[in-house]
C-alpha positions as CSV (number, residue, x, y, z in Angstrom):
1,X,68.5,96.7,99.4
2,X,68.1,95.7,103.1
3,X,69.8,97.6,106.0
4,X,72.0,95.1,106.8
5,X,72.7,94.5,103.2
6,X,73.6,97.9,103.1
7,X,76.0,98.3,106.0
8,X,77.4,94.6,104.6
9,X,78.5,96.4,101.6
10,X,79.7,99.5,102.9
11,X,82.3,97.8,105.2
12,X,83.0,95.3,102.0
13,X,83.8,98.6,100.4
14,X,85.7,100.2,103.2
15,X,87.5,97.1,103.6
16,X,88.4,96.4,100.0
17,X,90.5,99.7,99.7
18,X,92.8,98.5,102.8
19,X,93.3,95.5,100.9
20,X,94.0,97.7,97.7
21,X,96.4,99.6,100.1
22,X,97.7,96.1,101.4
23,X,98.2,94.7,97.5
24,X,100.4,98.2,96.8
25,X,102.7,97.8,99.9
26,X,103.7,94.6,99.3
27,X,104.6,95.2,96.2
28,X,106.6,98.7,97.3
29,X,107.8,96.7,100.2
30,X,108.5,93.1,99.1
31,X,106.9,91.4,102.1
32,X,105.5,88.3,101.5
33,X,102.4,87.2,103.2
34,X,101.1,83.3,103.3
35,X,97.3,83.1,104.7
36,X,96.1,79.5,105.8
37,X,92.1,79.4,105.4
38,X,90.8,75.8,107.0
39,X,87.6,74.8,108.5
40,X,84.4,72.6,107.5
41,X,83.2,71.7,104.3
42,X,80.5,75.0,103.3
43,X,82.3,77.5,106.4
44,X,82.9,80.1,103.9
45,X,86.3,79.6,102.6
46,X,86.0,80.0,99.0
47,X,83.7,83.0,99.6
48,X,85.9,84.6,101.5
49,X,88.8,84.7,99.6
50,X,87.2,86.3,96.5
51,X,85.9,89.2,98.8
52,X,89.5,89.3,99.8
53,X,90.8,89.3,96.1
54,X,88.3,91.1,93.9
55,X,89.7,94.5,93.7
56,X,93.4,93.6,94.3
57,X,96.1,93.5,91.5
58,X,95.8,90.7,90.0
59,X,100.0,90.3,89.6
60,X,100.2,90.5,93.4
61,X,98.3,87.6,94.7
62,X,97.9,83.8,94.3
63,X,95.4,81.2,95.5
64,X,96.3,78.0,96.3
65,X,93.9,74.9,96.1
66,X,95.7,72.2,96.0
67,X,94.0,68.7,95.3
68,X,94.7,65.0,96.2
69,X,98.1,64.6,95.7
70,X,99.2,62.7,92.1
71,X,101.7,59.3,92.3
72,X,104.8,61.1,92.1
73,X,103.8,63.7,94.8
74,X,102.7,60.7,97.6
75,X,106.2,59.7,97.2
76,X,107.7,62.7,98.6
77,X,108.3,65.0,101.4
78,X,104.9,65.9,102.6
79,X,105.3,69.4,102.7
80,X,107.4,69.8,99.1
81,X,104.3,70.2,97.2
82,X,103.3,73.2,99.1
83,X,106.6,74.8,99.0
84,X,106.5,75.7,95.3
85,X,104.0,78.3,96.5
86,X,104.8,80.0,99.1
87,X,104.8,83.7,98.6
88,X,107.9,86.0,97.1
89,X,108.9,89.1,97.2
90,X,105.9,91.4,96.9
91,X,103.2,88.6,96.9
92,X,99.9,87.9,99.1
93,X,99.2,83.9,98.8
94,X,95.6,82.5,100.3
95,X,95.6,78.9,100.6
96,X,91.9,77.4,100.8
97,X,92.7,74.5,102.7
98,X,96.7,73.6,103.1
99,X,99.0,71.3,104.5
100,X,96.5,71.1,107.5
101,X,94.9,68.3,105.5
102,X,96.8,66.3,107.4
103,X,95.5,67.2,110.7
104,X,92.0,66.7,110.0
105,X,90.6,65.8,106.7
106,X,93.5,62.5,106.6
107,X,92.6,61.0,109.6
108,X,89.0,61.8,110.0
109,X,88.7,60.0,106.4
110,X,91.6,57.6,107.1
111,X,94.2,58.7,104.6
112,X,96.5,58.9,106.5
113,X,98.4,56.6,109.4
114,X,98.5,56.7,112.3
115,X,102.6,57.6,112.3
116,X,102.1,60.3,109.3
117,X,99.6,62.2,111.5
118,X,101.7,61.8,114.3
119,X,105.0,62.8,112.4
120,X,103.1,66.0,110.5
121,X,102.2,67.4,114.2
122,X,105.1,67.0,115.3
123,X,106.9,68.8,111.8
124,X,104.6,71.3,111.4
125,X,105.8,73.8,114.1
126,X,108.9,73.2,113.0
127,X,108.6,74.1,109.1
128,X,106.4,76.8,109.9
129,X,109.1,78.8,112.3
130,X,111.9,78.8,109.2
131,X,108.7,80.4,107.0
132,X,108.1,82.7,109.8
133,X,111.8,83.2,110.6
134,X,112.7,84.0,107.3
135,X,110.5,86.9,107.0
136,X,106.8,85.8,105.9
137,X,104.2,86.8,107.9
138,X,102.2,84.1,108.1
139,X,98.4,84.2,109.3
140,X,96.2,80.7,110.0
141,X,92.4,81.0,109.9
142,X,89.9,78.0,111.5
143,X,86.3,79.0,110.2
144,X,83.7,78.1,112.9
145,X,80.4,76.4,111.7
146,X,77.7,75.0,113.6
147,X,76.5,71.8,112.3
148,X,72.9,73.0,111.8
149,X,74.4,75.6,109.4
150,X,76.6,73.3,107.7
151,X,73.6,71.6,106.9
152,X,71.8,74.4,105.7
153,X,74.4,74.9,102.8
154,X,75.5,71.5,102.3
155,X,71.3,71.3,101.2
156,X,71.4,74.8,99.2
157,X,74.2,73.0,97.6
158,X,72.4,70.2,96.7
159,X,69.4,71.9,95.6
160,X,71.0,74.3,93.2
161,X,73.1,72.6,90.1
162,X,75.2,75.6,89.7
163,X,76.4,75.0,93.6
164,X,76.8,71.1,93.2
165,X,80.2,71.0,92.4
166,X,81.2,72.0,95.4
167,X,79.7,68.8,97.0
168,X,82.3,66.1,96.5
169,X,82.2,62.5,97.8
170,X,84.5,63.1,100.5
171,X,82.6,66.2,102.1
172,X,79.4,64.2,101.9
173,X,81.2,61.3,103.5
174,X,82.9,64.3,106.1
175,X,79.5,64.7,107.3
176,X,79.0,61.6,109.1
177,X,81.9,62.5,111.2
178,X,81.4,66.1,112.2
179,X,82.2,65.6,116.3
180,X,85.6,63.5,115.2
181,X,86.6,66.5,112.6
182,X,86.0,68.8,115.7
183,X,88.4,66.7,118.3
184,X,90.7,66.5,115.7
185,X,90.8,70.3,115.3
186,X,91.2,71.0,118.6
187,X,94.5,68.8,118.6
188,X,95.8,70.3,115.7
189,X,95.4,73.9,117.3
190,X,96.8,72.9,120.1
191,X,99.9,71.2,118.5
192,X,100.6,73.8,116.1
193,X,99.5,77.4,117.6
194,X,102.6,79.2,118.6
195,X,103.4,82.6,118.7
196,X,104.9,83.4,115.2
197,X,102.3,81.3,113.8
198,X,98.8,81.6,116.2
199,X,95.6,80.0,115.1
200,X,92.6,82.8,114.8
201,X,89.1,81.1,115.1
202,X,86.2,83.5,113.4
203,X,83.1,82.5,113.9
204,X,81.3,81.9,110.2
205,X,77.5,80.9,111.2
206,X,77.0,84.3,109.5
207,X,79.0,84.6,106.7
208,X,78.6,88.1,106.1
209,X,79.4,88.8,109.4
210,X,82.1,86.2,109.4
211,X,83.7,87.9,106.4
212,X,83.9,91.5,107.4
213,X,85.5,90.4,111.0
214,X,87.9,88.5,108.9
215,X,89.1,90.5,107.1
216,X,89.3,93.6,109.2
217,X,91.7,91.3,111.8
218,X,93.9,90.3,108.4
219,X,94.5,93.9,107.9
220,X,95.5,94.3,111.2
221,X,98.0,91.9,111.4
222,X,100.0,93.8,108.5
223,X,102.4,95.7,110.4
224,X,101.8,98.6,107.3
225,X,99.1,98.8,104.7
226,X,98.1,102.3,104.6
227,X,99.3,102.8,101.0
228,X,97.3,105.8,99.7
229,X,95.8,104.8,96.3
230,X,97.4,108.0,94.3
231,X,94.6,109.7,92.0
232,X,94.7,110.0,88.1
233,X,93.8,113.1,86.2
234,X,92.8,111.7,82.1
235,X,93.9,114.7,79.9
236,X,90.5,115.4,77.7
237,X,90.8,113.7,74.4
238,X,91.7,116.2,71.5
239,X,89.6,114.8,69.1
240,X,85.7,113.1,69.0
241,X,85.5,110.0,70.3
242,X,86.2,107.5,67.9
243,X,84.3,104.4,67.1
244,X,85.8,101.0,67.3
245,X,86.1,100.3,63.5
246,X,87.7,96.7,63.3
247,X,88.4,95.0,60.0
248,X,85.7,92.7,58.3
249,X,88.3,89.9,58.3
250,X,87.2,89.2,62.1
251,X,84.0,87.8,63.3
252,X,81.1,89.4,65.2
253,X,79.6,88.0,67.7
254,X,75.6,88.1,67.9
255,X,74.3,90.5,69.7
256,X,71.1,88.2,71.8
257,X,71.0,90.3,74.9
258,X,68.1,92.2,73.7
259,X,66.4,88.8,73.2
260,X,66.2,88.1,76.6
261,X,63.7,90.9,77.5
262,X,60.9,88.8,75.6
263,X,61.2,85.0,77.1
């Protein structure tokens, strides 16, 4: 393992007992946290959120990916679809991408009029001080990308068929317009950032880097997550460890692993 491998993983490991401690004091606490993770197609998005997850409860977080909404759902309220999941009591929700869409994505690609955009921007600030008023802490992420790096992944992407589903038609059509999807950023911080609901840029040309710096300012913003993970004493068993005898009625499956040390 490298050196900076090395310290990578060690602050990953640091990091991902605070988040332990986090995932126990919301649930003592009932806080509710609501995380907004935006930014261009291959920042780091997805990524980050399972660093962010991997080692919490999973009964105490949700992620949110919402896609294209269906018939019924274009016909409503533009935010109702993403108030079924905001947070409750005791629960840490991520949203990779959110009602931001709107913002960026919908106009850059045309989805969206020229009135919605405009009435969204002007909504937003609004609906997000009753979330924030109400008690959720509420924390919105723009991850930075150069375009030479975009490019990098969107081409490891396409190279490698497990990665290719990430590649859909409208991020390979978002490429084309990667100076419009920057303008239109820079209006929707500048409509939206307020101070119960501020815009944190991290810069995610690294994602490693990227990650760690992340998630170290989450924690942060947490007014408490020092939880101390209590430790568990196992009693020694008072008999040999048994083996797992199940009835011949069920069905074994082959044991191949072996096989694999001779291809």
């Amino acid at each position: 393992m490298s050196k900076r491998k090395k310290t990578y993983e060690d602050a990953m490991d640091e990091l991902q007992l605070e988040l332990a401690g986090l995932n126990r004091w919301l649930r003592r606490s009932g806080r509710r946290v609501l995380v907004i993770f935006e930014g261009r197609d291959a920042a780091g998005k997805g990524g980050t959120i399972k660093r962010i997850t991997e080692s919490m409860d999973t009964h105490n977080y949700r992620i949110v990916a919402l896609s294209k909404p269906d018939e019924t759902e274009a016909t409503q309220w533009y935010f109702q679809r993403y108030v079924t999941h905001l947070p409750s009591a005791g629960e840490l929700v991520l949203f990779d991408r959110s009602w931001y869409n709107r913002a960026v994505v919908e106009p850059a690609m045309g989805f969206c009029s020229d009135a919605e955009y405009e009435a969204f921007l002007t909504q937003v600030p609004v609906f997000e001080k009753l979330l924030t008023d109400d008690g959720i802490i509420l924390l919105k992420y723009w991850l930075a990308v150069d375009q030479d790096k975009q490019e990098e992944r969107f081409k490891d992407r396409a190279q490698d068929p497990l990665k290719r589903w990430k590649l859909s038609p409208v991020d390979i059509a978002a490429r084309k317009k990667y100076k419009t999807i920057g303008q239109l950023r820079d209006t929707m911080i500048e409509r939206t950032h307020a101070p119960t609901a501020p815009w944190f840029v991290v810069d995610f040309n690294d994602q490693k880097r990227g990650r760690v710096n992340l998630i170290r300012h989450l924690l942060e913003q947490v007014p408490r997550h020092d939880e101390k993970i209590p430790a568990v004493k196992l009693d020694k068993l008072k008999h040999k460890p048994r083996t797992e005898n199940v009835t011949d009625k069920a069905l074994w499956v082959p044991d191949t692993f072996d096989s694999l040390e001779t291809q």
